[in-house]
Backbone as CSV, one residue per row, in Angstrom:
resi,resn,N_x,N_y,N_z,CA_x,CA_y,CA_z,C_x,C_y,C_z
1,UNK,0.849,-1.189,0.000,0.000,0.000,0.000,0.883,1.236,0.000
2,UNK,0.684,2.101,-0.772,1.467,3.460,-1.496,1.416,4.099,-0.217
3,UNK,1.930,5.013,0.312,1.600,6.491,1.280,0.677,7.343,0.829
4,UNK,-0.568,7.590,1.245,-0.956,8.632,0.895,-0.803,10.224,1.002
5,UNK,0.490,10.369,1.281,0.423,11.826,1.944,0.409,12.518,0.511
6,UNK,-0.017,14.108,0.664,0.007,14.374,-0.178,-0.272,14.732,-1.532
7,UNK,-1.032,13.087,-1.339,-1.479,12.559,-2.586,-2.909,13.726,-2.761
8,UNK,-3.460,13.581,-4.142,-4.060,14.430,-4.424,-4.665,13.104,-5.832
9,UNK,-6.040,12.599,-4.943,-6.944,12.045,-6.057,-7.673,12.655,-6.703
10,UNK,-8.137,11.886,-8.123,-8.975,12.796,-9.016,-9.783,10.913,-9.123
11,UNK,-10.991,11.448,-10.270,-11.862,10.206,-10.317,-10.997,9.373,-11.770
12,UNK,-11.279,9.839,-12.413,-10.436,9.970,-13.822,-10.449,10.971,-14.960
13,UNK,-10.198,11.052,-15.848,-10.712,12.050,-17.253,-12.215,11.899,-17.287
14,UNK,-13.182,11.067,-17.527,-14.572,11.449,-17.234,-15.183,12.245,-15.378
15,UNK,-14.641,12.441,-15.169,-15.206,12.672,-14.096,-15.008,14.188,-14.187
16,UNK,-14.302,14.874,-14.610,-13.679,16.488,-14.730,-14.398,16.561,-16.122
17,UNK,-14.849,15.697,-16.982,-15.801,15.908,-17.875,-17.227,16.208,-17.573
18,UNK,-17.214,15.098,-16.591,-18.542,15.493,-16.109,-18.971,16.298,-14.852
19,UNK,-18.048,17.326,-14.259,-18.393,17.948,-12.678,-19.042,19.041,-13.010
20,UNK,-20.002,19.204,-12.474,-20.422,20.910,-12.652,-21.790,20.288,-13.723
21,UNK,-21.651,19.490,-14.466,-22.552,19.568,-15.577,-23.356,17.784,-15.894
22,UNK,-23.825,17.448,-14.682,-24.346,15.869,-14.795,-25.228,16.469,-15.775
23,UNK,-25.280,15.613,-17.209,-26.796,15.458,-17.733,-27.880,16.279,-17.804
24,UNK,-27.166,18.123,-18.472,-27.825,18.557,-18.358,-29.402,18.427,-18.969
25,UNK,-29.590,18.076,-20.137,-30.881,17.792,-20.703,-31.217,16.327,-20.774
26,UNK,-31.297,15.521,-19.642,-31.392,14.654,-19.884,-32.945,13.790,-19.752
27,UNK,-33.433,14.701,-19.770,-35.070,14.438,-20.076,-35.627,14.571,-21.274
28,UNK,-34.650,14.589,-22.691,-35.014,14.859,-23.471,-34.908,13.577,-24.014
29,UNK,-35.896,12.709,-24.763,-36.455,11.545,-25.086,-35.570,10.923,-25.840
30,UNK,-34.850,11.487,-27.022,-33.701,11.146,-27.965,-32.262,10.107,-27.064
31,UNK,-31.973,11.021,-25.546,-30.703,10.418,-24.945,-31.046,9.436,-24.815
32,UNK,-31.974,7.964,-24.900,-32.387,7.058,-23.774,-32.699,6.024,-25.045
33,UNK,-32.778,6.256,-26.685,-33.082,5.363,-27.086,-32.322,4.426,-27.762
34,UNK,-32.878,3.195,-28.317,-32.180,2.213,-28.122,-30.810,2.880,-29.648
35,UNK,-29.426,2.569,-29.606,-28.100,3.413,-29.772,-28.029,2.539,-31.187
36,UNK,-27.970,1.182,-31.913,-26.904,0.634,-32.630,-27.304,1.579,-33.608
37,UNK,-28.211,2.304,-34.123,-27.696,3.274,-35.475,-27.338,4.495,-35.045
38,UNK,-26.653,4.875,-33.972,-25.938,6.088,-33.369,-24.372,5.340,-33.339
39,UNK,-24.382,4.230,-32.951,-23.216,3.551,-32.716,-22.267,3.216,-34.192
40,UNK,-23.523,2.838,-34.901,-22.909,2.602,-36.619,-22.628,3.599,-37.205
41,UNK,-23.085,4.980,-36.760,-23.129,6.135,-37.427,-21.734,6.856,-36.998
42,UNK,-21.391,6.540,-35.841,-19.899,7.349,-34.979,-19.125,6.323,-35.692
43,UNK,-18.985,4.640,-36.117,-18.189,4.441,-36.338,-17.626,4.148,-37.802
44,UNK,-18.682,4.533,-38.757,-18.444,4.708,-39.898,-17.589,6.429,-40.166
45,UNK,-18.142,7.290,-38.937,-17.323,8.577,-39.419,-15.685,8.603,-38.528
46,UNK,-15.708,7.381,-37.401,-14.214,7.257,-36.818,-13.585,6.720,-38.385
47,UNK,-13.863,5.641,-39.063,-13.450,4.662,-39.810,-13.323,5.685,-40.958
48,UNK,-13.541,6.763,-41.693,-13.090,7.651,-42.482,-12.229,8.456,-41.703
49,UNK,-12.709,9.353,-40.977,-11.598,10.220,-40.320,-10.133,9.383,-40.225
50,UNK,-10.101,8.093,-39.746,-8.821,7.664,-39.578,-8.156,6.954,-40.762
51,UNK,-8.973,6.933,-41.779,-8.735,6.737,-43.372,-8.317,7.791,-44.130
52,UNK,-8.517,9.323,-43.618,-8.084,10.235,-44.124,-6.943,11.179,-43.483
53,UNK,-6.648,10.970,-42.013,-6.188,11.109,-41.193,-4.874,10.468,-40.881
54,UNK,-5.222,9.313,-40.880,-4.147,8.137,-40.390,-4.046,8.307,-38.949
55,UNK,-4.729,8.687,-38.135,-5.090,8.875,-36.809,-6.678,8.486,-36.353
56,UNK,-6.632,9.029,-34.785,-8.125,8.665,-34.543,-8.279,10.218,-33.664
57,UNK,-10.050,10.116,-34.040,-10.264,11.236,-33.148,-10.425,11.357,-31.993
58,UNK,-9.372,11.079,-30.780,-9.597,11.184,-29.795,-9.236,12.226,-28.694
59,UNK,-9.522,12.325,-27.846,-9.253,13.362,-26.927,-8.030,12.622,-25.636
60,UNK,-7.626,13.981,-25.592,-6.033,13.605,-24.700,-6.726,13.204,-23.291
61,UNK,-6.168,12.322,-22.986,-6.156,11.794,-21.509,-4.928,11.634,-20.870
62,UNK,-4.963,11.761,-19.337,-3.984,10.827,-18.261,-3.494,9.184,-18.518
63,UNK,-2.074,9.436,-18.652,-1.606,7.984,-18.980,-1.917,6.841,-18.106
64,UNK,-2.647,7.100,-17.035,-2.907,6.065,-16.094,-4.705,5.882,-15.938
65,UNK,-5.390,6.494,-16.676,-7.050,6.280,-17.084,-7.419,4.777,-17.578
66,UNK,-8.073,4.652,-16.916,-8.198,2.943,-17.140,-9.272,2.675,-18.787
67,UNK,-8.395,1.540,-19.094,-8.305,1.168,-20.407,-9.583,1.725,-21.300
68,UNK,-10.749,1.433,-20.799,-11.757,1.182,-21.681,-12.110,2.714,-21.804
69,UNK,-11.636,3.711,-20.594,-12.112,5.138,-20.673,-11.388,5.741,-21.176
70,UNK,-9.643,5.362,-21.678,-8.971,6.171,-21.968,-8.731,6.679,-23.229
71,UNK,-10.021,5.821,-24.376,-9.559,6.656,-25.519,-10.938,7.023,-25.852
72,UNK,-11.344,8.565,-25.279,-13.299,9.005,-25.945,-13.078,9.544,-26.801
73,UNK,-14.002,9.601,-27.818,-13.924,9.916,-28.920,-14.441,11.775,-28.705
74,UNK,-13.326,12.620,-29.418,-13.556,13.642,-29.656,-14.296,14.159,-30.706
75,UNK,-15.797,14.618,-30.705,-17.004,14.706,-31.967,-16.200,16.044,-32.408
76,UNK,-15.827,17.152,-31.791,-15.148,18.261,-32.563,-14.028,18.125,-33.958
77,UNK,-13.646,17.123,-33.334,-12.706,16.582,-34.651,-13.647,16.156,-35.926
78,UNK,-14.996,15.669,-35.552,-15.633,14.570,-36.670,-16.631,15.493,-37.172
79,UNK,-16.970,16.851,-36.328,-18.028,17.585,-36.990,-17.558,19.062,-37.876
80,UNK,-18.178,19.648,-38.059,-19.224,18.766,-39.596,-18.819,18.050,-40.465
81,UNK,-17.455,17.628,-40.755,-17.112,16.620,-42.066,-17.644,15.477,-42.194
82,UNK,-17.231,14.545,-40.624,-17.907,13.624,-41.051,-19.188,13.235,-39.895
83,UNK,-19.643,14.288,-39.469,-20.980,14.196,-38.656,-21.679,15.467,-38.572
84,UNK,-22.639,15.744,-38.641,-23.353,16.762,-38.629,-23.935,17.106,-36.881
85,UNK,-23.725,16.540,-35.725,-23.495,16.568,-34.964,-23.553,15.411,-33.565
86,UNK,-23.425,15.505,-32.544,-22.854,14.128,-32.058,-24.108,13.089,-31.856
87,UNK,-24.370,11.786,-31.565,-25.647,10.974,-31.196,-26.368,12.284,-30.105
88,UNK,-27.617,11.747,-30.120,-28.591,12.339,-29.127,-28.289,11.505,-27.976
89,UNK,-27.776,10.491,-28.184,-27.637,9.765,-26.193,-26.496,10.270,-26.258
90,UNK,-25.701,10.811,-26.859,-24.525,11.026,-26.223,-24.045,12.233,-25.315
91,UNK,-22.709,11.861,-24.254,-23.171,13.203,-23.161,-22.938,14.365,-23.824
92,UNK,-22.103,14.661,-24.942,-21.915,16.038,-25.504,-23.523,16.595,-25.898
93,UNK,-24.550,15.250,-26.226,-25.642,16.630,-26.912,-26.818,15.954,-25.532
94,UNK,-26.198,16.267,-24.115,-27.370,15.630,-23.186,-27.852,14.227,-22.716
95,UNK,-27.097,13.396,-23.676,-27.506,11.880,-23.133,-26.423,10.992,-22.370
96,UNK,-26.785,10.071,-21.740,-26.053,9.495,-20.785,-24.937,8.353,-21.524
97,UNK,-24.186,9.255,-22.979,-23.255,7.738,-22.968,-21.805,8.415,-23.606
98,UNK,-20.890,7.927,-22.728,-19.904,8.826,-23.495,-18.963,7.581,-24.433
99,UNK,-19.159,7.995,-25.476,-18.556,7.343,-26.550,-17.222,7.130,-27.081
100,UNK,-16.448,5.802,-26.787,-15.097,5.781,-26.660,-14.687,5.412,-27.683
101,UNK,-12.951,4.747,-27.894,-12.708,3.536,-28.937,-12.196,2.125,-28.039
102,UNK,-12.163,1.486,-28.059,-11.430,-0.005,-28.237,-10.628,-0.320,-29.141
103,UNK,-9.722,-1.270,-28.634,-8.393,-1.900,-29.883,-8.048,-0.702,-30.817
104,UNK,-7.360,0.284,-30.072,-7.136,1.690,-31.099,-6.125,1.292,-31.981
105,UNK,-5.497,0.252,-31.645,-3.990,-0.523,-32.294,-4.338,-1.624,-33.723
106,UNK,-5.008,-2.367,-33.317,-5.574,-3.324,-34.116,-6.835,-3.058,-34.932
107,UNK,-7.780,-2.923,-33.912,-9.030,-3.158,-34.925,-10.413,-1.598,-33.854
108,UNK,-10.268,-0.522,-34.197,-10.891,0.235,-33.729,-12.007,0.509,-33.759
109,UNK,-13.351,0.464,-32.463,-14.282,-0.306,-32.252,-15.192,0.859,-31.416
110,UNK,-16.011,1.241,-31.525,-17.025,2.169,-31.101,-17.787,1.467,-30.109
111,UNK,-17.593,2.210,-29.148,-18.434,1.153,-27.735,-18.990,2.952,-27.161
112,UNK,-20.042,2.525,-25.731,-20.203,3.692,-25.119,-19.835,3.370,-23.251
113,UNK,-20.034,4.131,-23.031,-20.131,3.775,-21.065,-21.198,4.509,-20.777
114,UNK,-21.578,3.804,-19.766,-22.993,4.754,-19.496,-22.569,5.411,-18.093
115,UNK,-23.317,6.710,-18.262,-22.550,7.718,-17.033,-23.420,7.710,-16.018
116,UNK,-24.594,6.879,-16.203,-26.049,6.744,-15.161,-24.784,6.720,-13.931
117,UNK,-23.922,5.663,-13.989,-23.037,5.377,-12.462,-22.141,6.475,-12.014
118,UNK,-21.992,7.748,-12.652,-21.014,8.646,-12.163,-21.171,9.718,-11.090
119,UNK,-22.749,9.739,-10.692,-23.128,10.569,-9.411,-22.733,9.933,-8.388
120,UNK,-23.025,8.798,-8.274,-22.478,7.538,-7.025,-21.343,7.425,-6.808
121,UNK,-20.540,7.396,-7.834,-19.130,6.650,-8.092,-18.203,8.096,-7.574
122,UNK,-18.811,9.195,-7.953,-18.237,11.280,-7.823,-18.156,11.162,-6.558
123,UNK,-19.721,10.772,-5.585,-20.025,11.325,-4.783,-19.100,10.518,-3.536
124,UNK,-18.675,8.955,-3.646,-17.986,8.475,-2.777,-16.335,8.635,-3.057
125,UNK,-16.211,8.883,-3.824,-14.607,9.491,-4.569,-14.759,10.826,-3.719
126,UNK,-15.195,11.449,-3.629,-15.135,13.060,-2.733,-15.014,12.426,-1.283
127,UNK,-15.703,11.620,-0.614,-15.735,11.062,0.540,-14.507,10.763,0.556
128,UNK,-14.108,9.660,-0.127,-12.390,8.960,-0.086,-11.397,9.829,0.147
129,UNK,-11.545,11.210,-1.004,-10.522,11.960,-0.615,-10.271,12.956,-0.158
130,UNK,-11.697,13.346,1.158,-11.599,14.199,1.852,-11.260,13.274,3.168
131,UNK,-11.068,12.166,3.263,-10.643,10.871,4.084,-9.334,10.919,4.506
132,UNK,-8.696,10.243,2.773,-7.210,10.577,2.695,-6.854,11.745,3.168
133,UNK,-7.014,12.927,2.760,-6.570,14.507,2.887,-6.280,14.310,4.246
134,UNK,-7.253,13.778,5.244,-7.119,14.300,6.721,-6.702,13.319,7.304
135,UNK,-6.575,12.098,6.974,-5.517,10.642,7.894,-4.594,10.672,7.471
136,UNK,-4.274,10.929,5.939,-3.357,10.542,5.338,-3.416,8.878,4.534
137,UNK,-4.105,8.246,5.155,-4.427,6.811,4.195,-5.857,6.386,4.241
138,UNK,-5.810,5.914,3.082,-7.517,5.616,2.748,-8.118,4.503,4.169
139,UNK,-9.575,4.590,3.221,-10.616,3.633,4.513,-11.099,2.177,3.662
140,UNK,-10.101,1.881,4.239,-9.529,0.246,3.765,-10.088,-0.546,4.706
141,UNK,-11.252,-1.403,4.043,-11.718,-2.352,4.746,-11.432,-3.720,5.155
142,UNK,-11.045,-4.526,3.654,-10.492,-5.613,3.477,-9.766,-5.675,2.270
143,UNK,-8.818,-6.700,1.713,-8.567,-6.881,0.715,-9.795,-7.553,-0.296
144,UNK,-10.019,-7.181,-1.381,-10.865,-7.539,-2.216,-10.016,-8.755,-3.139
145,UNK,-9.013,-8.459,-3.493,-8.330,-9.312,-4.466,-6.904,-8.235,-4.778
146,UNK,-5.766,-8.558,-6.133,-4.885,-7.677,-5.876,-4.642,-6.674,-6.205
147,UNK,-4.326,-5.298,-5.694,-4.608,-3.771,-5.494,-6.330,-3.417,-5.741
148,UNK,-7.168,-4.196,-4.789,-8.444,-3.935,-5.091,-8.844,-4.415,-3.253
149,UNK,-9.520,-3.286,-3.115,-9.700,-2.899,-1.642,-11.656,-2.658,-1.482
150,UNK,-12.057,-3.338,-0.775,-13.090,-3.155,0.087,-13.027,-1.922,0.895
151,UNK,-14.065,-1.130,1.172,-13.706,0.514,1.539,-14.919,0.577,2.428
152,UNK,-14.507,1.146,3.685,-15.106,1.156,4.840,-15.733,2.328,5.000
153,UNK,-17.088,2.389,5.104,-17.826,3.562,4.984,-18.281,3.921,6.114
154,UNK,-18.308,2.767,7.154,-17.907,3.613,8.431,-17.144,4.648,9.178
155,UNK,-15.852,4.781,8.276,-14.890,5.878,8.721,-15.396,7.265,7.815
156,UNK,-16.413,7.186,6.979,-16.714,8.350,6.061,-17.947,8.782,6.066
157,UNK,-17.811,10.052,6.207,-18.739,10.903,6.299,-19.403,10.939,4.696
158,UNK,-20.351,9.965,5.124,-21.252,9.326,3.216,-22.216,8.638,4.074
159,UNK,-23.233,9.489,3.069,-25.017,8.196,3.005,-25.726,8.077,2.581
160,UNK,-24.253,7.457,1.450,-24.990,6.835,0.133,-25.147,4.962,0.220
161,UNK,-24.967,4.747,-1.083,-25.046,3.029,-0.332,-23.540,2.836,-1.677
162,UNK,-22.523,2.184,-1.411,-21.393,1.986,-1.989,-21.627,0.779,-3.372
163,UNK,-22.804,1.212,-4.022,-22.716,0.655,-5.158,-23.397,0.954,-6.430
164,UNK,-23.539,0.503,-7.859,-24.129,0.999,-8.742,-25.000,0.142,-9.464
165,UNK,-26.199,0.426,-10.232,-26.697,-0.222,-11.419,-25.868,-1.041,-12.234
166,UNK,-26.510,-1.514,-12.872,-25.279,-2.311,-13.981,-25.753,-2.008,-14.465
167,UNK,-24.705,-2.089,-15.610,-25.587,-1.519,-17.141,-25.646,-2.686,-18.210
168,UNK,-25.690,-3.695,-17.328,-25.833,-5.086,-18.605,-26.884,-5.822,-17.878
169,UNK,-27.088,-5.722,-16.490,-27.854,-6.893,-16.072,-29.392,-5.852,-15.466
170,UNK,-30.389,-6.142,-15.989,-31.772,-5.356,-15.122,-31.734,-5.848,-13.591
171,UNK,-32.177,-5.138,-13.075,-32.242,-5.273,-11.177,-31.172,-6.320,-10.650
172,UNK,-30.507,-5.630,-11.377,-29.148,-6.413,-10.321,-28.127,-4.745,-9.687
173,UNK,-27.421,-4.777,-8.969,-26.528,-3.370,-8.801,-25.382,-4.584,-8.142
174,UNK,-23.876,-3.559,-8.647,-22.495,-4.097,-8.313,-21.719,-2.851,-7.359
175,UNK,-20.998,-3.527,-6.339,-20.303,-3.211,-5.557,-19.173,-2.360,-6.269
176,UNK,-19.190,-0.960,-5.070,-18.313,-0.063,-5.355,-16.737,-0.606,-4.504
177,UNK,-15.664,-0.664,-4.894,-14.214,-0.762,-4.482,-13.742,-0.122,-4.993
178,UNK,-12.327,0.721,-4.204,-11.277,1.231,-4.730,-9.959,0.497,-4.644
179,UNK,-8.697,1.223,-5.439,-7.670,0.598,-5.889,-6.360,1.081,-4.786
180,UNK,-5.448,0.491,-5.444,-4.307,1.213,-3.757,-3.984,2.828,-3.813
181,UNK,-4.435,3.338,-4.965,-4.645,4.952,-4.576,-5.438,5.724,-4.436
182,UNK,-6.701,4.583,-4.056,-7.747,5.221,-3.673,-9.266,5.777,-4.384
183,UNK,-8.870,5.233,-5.531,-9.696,5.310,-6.864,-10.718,4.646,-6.911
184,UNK,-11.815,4.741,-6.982,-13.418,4.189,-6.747,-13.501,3.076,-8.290
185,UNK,-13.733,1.881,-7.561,-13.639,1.120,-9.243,-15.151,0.683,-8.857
186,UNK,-15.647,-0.054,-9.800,-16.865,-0.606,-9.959,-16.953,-2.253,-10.101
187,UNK,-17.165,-3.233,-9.309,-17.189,-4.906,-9.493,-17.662,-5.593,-10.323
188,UNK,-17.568,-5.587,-11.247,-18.208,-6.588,-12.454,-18.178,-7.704,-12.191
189,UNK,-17.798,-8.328,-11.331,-17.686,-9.649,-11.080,-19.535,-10.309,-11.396
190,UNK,-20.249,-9.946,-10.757,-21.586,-10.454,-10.905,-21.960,-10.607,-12.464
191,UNK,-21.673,-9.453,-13.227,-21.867,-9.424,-15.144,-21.139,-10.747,-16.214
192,UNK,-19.671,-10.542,-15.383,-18.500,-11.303,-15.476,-19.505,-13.103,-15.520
193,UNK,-19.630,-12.938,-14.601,-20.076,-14.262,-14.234,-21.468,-14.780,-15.246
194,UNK,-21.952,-13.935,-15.006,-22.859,-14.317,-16.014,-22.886,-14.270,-17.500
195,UNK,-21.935,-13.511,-18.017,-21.739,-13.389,-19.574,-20.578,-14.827,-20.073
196,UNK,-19.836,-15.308,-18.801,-19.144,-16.313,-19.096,-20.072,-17.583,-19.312
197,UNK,-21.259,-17.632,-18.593,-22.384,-18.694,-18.378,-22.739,-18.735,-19.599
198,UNK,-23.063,-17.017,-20.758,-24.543,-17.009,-21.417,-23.567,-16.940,-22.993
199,UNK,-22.020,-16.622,-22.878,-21.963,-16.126,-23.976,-20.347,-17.558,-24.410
200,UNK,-20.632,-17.972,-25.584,-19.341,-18.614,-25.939,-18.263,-18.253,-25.987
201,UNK,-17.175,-18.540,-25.636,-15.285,-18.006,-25.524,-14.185,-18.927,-25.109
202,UNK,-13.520,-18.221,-25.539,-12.298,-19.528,-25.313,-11.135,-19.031,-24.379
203,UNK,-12.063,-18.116,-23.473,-11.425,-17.663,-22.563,-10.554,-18.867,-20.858
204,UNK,-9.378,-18.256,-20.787,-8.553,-18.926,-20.190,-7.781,-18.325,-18.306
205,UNK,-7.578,-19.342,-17.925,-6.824,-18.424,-16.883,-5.577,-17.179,-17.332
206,UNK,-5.578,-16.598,-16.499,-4.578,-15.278,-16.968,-5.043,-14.415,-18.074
207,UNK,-6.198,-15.020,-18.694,-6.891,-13.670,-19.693,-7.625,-12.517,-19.019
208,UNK,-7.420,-11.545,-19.346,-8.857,-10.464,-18.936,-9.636,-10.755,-19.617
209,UNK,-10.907,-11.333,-18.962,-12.001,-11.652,-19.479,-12.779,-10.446,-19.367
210,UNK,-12.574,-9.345,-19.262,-13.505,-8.326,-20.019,-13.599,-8.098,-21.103
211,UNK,-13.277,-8.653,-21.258,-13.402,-8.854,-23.141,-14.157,-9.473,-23.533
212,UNK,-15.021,-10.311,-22.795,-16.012,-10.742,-22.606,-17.117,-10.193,-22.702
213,UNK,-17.464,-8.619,-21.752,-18.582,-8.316,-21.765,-18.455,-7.221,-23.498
214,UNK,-17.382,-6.448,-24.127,-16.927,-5.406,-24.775,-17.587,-6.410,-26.391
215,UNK,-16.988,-7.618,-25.941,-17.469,-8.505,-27.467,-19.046,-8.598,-27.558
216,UNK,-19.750,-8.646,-26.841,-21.258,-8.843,-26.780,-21.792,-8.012,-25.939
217,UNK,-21.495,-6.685,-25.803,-22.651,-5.848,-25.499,-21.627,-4.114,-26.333
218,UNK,-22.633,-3.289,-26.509,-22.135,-2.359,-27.049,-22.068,-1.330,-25.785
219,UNK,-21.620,-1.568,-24.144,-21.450,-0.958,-23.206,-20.014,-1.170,-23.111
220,UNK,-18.970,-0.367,-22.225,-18.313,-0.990,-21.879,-17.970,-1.322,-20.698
221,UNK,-17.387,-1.813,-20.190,-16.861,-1.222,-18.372,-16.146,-0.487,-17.828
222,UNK,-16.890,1.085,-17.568,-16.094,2.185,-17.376,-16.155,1.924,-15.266
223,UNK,-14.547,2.487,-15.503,-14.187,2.042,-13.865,-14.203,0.815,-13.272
224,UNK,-13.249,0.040,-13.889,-12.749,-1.217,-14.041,-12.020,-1.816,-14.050
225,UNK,-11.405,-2.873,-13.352,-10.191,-3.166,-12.999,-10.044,-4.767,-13.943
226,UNK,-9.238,-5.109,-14.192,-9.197,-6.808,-14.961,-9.646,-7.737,-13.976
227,UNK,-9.716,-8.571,-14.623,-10.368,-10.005,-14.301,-10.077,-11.108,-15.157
228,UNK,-9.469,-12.084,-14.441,-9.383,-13.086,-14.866,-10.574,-14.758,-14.124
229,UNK,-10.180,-15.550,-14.663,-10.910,-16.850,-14.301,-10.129,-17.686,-13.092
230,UNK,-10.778,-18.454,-12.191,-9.994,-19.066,-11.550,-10.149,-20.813,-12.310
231,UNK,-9.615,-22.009,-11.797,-9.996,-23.140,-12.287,-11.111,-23.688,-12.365
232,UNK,-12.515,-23.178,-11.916,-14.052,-23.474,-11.829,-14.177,-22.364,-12.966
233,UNK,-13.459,-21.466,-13.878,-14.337,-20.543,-14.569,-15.330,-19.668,-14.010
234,UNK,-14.840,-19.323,-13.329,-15.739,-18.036,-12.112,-14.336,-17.086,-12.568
235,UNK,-15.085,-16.012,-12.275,-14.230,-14.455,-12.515,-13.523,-14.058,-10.882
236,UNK,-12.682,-13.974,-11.297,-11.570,-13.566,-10.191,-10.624,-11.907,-10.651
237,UNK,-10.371,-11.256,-9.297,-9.744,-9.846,-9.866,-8.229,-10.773,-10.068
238,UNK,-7.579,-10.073,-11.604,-6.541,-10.267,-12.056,-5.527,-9.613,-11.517
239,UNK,-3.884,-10.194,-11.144,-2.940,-9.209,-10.510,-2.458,-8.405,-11.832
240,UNK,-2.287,-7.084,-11.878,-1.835,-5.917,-12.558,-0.573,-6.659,-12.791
């Protein structure tokens, strides 16, 4: 476990995207409907832009933003040439999905995250690190698995409940954990488990099986740590 002195947490690059400005129009009927011809539409104009480009349109992030959030797609780059302006669910025009890439190396892939979880996820990240600020080390409950911590909400002034919706499974919600610097991740383990049950793969020990949920659903898992399988094929947190 790192020292916290000092330290000075942030949530990640979406989270300074989104402070000050949750969702402002988000009662407007367009953000909420069902996406694959918003999704086909961003990635037919990524798939020119980077045909004419030899790049992608993305926006600069922190080298340490976890994988699936760290490359969103920047619509300023794509409008008006090759979009006339961004999806209606998406958070730039009011809707709840901020639209990334995948495999920016290999094979570049239009997914979204849904930001429904970022009031929860903000609001106990402020708790954590008005925590840290004044002990100096986080509120570490148990070990969860490795650099993945169970977080004690008894020591924090929060009353909320430490977890979120999923955005793959209806009436189910997953446990909030943070990482050894204190960073609010989100448990997929419950999704994990079930997409290994429902969906075919030739997934193995030592793989990140999030790749799992990214291949068969057009969500991804924003605030997320890897996962691998143990020898029963149950999802286990992967060591970094």
């Amino acid at each position: 476990m790192h020292s916290f002195k000092n330290i000075i947490i942030c949530v990640t690059a979406l989270a300074f995207l989104l402070t000050g400005c949750m969702f402002p129009q988000e009662e407007r009927a367009e953000n909420r409907i069902p996406y694959e011809a918003q999704l086909q539409t961003v990635q037919q104009a990524v798939d020119q832009y980077r045909k004419d480009n030899n790049v992608l349109p993305i926006k600069t992030t922190e080298e340490d933003t976890p994988i699936y959030q760290k490359y969103m797609i920047d619509f300023n780059q794509l409008i008006p040439r090759y979009m006339q302006q961004p999806p209606g669910n998406s958070f730039e025009n009011g809707g709840i999905y901020q639209y990334v890439i995948i495999d920016p190396e290999e094979q570049p892939t239009v997914k979204v995250l849904d930001l429904s979880v970022m009031n929860e996820v903000q609001k106990l990240q402020r708790a954590i690190n008005a925590y840290i600020e004044e002990n100096e080390y986080a509120p570490i409950k148990d070990t969860a698995g490795p650099e993945i911590f169970e977080i004690d909400l008894e020591r924090l002034d929060y009353n909320g409940e430490a977890k979120v919706e999923s955005p793959y499974q209806s009436d189910t919600t997953l446990p909030l954990l943070m990482n050894e610097n204190g960073e609010v991740r989100i448990d997929y383990a419950i999704d994990l488990h079930i997409a290994l049950q429902e969906f075919d793969h030739e997934l193995e020990k030592g793989d990140d099986i999030r790749r799992i949920l990214v291949d068969n659903y057009p969500i991804a898992p924003a605030f997320s740590v890897p996962y691998t399988v143990n020898d029963n094929n149950e999802p286990i947190f992967k060591e970094h």
